[in-house]
C-alpha positions, 0 to 999 in steps of 0.5 A, spaced: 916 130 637 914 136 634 913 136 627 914 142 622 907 143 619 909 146 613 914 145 607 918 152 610 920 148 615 926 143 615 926 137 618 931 132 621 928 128 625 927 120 621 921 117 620 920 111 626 920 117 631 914 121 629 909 121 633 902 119 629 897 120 634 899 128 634 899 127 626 893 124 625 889 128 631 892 134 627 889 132 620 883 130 623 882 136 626 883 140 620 878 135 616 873 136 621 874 144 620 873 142 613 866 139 613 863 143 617 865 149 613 862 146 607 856 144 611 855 152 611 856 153 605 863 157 607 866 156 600 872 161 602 873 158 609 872 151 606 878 152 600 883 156 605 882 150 610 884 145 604 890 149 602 892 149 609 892 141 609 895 140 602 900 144 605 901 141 611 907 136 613 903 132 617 899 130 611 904 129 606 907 124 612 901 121 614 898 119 606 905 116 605 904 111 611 897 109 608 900 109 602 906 104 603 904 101 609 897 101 611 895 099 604 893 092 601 896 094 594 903 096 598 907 092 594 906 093 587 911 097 583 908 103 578 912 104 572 919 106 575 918 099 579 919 102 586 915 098 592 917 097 599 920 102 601 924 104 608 923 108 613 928 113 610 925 113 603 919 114 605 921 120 609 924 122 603 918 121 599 914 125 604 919 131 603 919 131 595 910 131 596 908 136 590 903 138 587 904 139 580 897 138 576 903 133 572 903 125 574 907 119 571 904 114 566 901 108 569 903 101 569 897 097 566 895 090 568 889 085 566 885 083 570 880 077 569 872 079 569 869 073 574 866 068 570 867 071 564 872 071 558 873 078 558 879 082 562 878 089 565 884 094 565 887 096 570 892 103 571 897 102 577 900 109 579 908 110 582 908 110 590 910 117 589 903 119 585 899 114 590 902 118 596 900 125 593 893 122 591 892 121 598 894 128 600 889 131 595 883 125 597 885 128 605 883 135 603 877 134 599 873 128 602 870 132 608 868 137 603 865 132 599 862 128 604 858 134 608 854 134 601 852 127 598 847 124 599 845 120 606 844 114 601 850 114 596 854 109 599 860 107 594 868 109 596 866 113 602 869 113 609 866 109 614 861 106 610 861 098 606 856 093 602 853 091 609 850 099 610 848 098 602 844 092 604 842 094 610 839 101 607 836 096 601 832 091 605 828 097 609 826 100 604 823 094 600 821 090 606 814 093 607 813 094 599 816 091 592 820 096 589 824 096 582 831 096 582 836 099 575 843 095 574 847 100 569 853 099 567 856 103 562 861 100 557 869 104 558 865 109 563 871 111 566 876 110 560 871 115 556 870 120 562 871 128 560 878 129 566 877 137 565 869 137 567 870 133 573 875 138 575 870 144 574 865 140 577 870 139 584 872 147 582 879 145 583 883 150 579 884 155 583 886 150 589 890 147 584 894 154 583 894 156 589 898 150 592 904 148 585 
């Protein structure tokens, strides 16, 4: 099956007949692309490569099965308490894939701290928020991937707590090091939204695809 790569083109085919080797080859091409882009420091080629893949129904198809199928929080309703959707419907979703800069408030739960009293909010977004959040991480995490540090280890594709031990033993097996444990209260609930944007340079690639 040949899927349209761009929201110009209209699909009528449903969603049990798309071919998913074609569409992740596609996506991971693309972020391929991407990385090595930012690893020359090509910012011009490394946005016009990202607007291309925020665009592209391949991505918008692939982020809503990793949403509502690969996931492990799959089955747990946001705000409009949609959850476990049909092939039809997750199609339909992928069709309605838009960047706004706008999202739905988030459901908030309380989740009990390990051996504490305490308990640490969490936000649960709607699938539709889910799915486009998937969109934009596709795009911008080769971008970012091509100039972290070798040895940053947290959310990152491809890497576990295994590698962070792993890299931690070499380096103290040989001479005692010190080790800083922060945890800085409400960090995330306090954090400047609009500074991180500026940091990821992510206005005008926002513009580009609303």
């Amino acid at each position: 099956m040949n899927l349209p790569k761009s929201d110009s083109q209209t699909n009528t085919e449903g969603w049990k007949t798309i071919n998913w080797r074609t569409v992740e080859r596609y996506v991971f091409k693309l972020q391929k692309r991407i990385y090595a882009a930012s690893r020359r420091g090509d910012v011009k080629r490394v946005r016009k490569l990202q607007k291309t893949l925020l665009r592209s129904w391949y991505n918008k198809v692939l982020s809503v099965r990793r949403v509502t199928q690969d996931n492990a929080g799959k089955k747990t309703a946001g705000v409009d308490g949609v959850k476990s959707l049909s092939p039809a419907a997750r199609f339909e979703l992928a069709k309605q894939l838009k960047l706004t800069g706008k999202s739905r408030p988030t459901r908030r739960v309380w989740i009990p701290k390990p051996g504490r009293n305490e308990k640490r909010p969490l936000g649960i977004p709607t699938i539709y928020d889910l799915a486009l959040q998937a969109v934009v991480k596709a795009a911008l995490e080769p971008e970012w991937e091509a100039v972290f540090e070798p040895n940053s280890y947290g959310f990152r594709p491809g890497r576990s707590c295994h590698d962070a031990i792993k890299q931690i033993k070499l380096c103290i097996q040989n001479k005692a090091k010190f080790v800083l444990d922060a945890d800085i209260s409400k960090c995330f609930d306090r954090i400047n939204h609009e500074t991180l944007l500026q940091k990821l340079k992510a206005k005008g690639l926002r513009q580009a695809t609303s």
